[in-house]
C-alpha positions, -999 to +999 in steps of 0.1 A: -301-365-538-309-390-515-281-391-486-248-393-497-235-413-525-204-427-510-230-443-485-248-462-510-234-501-519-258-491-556-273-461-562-307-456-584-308-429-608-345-425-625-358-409-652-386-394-659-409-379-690-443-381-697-452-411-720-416-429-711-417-436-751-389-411-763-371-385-736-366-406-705-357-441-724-333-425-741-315-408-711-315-444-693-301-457-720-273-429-729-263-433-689-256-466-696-234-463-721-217-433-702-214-460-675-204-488-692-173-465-710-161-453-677-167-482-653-139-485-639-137-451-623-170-458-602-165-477-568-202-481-566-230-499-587-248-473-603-282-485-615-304-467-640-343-466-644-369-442-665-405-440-666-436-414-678-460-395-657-484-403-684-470-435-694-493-462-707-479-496-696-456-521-718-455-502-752-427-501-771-405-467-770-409-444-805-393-455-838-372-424-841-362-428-807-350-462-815-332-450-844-315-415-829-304-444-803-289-469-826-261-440-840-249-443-810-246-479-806-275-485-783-303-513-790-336-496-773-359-523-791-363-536-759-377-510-739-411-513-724-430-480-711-438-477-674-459-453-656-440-436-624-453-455-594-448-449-556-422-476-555-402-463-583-398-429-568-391-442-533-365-468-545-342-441-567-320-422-550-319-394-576-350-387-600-339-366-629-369-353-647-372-333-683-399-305-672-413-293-641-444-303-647-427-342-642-417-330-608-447-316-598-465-349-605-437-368-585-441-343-555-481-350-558-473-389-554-450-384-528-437-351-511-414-361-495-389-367-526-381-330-529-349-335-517-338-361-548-364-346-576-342-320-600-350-309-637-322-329-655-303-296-667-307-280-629-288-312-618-262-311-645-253-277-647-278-255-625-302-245-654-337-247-655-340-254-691-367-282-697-359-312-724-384-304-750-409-335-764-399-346-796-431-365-800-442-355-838-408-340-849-386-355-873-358-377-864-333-344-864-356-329-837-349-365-818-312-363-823-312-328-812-328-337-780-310-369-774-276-350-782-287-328-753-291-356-729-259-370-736-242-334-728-262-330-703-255-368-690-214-363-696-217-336-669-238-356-645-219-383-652-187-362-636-204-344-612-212-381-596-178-392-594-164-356-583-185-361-554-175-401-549-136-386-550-143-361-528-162-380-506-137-410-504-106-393-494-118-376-464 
């Protein structure tokens, strides 16, 4: 992570996937909603982004992504793909990615973001499992996936403000 987080007026979280259609949409989205439910236990603006190594520009995310979202309340209709891009990886201050290979492709852009690059679950809870593509599953395969962003996120999500607590009463 990128400094320390009680340092940081906002602090960027991106994430990352390969075609920014399905995976990484969905776990900007699901920290949003994470956010928005607890925001008044963060001092700090906490701003999310995602985007795919592979991505193709402006398309629109997958159906059953849109769908798996809307269960739980979220609109992703409006989501536009974006390729990672220099820029996006120096302006987060945490990139959370779904496989190694995503890391490897942001350490190839720019090496020096070692130090803020993590596979979502080793961030969360210090596993190395990868966040399988449901590209071509049935919706069930999405929900299973987004359900384990959102467990995955929950933890995140409290390891974030552990560290703000910590931080702000020394």
């Amino acid at each position: 992570m990128k400094g320390n987080i009680k340092t940081h007026k906002s602090f960027t979280i991106l994430f990352v996937c390969s075609g920014n259609s399905c995976r990484s949409p969905m776990a900007e989205a699901l920290m949003k909603k994470i956010l928005n439910e607890e925001k008044p236990q963060f001092p700090i603006k906490i701003r999310t982004a995602s985007c795919g190594t592979i991505a193709l520009n402006n398309m629109p995310p997958s159906e059953n992504a849109v769908k798996v979202l809307s269960e739980y309340g979220i609109d992703l209709t409006g989501h536009r793909t974006r390729r990672i891009s220099k820029s996006a990886i120096k302006n987060a201050d945490l990139i959370l990615v779904m496989e190694k290979a995503h890391k490897e492709k942001i350490l190839e852009i720019m090496p020096n973001a070692q130090t803020k690059t993590f596979l979502i679950s080793e961030f969360a809870s210090g596993s190395s499992k990868e966040i399988v593509d449901p590209i071509g599953m049935s919706i069930n395969g999405y929900r299973n996936v987004a359900n384990d962003l959102y467990d995955l996120l929950k933890k995140i999500y409290k390891k974030l403000l552990k560290q703000l607590n910590s931080t702000t009463k020394n």
